[in-house]
C-alpha positions as CSV (number, residue, x, y, z in Angstrom):
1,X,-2.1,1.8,19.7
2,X,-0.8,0.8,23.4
3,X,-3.6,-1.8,24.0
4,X,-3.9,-4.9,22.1
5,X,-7.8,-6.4,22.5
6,X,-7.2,-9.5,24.6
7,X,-6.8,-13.0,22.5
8,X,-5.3,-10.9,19.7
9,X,-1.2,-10.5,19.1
10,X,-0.6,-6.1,17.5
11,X,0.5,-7.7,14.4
12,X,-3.0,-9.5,14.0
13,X,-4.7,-5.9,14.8
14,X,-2.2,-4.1,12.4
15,X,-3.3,-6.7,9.7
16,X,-7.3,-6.1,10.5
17,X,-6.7,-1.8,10.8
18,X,-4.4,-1.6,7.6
19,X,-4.3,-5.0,5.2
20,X,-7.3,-3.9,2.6
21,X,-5.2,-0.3,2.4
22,X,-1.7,-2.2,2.0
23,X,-3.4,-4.7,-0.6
24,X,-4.4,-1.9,-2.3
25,X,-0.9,-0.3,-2.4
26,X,0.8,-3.3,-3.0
27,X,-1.2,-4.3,-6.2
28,X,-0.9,-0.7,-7.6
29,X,2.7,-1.2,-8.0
30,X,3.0,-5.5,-8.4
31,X,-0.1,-4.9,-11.1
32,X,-1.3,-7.8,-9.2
33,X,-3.4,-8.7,-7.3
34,X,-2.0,-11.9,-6.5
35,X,1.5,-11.0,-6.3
36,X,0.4,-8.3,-3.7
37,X,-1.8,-10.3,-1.8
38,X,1.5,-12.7,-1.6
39,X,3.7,-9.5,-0.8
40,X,1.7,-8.3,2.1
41,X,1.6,-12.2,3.8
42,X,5.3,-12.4,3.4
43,X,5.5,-9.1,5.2
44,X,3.5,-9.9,8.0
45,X,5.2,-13.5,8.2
46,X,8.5,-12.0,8.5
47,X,7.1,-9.5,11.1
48,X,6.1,-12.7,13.3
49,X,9.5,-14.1,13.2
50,X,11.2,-10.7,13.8
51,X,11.6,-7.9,16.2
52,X,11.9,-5.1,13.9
53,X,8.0,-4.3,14.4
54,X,9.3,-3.1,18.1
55,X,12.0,-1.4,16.8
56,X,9.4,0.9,14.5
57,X,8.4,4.3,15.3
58,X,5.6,4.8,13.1
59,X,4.3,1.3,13.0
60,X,1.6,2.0,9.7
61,X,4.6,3.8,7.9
62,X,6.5,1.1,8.6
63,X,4.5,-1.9,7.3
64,X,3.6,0.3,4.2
65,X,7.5,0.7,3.6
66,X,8.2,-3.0,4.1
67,X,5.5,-4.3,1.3
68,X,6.9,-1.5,-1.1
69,X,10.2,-2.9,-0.4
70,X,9.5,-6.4,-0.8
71,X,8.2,-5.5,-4.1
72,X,10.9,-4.0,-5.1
73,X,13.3,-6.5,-4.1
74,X,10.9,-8.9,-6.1
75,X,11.4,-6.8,-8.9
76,X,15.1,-7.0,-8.7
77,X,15.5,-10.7,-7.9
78,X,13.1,-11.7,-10.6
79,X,13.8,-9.0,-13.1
80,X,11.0,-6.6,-13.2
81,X,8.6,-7.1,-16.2
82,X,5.9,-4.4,-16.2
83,X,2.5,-6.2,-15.0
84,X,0.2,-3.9,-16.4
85,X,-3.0,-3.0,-13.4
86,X,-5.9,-5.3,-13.7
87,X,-8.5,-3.6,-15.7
88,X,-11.5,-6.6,-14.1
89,X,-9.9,-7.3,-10.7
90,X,-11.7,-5.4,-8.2
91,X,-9.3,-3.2,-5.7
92,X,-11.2,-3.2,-3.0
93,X,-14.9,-3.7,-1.7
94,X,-17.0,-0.5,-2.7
95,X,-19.2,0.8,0.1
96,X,-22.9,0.2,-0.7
97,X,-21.6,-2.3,-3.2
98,X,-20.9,0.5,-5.7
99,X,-19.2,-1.9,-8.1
100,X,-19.9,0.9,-11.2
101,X,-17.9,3.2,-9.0
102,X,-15.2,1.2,-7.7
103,X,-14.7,0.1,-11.4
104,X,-14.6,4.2,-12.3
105,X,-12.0,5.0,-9.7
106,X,-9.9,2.1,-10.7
107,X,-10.2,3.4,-14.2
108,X,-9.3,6.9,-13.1
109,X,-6.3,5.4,-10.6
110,X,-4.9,3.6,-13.3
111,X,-4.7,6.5,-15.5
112,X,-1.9,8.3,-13.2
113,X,1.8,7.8,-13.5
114,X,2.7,5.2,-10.6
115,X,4.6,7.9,-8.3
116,X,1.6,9.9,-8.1
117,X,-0.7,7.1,-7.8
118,X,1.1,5.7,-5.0
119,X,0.9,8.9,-3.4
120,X,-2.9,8.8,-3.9
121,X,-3.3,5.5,-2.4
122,X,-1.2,6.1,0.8
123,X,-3.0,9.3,1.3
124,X,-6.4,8.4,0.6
125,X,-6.9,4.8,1.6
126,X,-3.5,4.3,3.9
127,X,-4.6,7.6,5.6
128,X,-0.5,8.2,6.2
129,X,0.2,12.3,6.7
130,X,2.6,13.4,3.9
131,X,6.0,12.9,6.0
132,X,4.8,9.7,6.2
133,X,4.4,9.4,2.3
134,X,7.7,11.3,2.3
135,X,9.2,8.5,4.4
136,X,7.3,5.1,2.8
137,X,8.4,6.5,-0.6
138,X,11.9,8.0,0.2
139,X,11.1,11.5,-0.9
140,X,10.5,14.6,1.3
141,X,7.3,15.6,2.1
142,X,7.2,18.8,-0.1
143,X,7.5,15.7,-2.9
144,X,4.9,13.7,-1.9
145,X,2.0,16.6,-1.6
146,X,2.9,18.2,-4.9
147,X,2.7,14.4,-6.3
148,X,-0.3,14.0,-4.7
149,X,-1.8,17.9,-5.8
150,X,-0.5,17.1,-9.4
151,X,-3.2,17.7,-12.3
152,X,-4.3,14.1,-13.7
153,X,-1.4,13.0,-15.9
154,X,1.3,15.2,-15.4
């Protein structure tokens, strides 16, 4: 991404190419909604008022890796209680408005232990390579693909 459309700043275009994907992410591990949506702002607030977005050399890796941390860090400054997912909060907009489907694969997301569903999230809907998984998640990439190649539930 070396041009930025005129009128619009690269963190306003990373926010319109990857916020539904890093909502996503950041709710399956805040349980959330909410507390992602909250998450992802901060991120991109702190990117406005920093240079470490320049600094970056995979920009989307990066600002997947910055919500998962400022979860985390959450999680240790307010003591992490488990916030089980949503079960009637929709994840994302269905295509076609396939809200029987979307509700399916949330089911069927929910149902995986929270490494591997990360995994599946930053793969699928984050469309990050495994090294980038490997990277966002702070395991190799070997890690990451077997994670994401996993049978349901193991």
């Amino acid at each position: 991404m070396d041009q930025v459309p005129m009128g619009l700043t690269e963190i306003e275009v990373l926010y319109r190419q990857h916020g539904a994907a890093l909502l996503l992410f950041a709710t399956s591990i805040a349980g959330e909604r909410s507390r992602a949506q909250d998450m992802v702002h901060q991120v991109f607030l702190k990117l406005l008022e920093s240079e470490d977005l320049k600094l970056a050399k995979d920009k989307k890796a990066f600002l997947f890796a910055c919500v998962r941390n400022a979860i985390l860090s959450e999680h240790k400054r307010i003591g992490h209680r488990q916030v089980p997912l949503n079960e009637d909060t929709a994840w994302f907009s269905p295509p076609e408005k396939d809200y029987a489907g979307e509700r399916n694969l949330r089911r069927a997301l929910r149902t995986l232990p929270d490494d591997q569903r990360q995994v599946v999230i930053l793969h699928i809907w984050g469309e990050l390579t495994f090294c980038q998984i490997g990277d966002v998640l702070e395991v190799s990439s070997n890690t990451a693909a077997s994670r994401y190649s996993m049978p349901l539930g193991s």
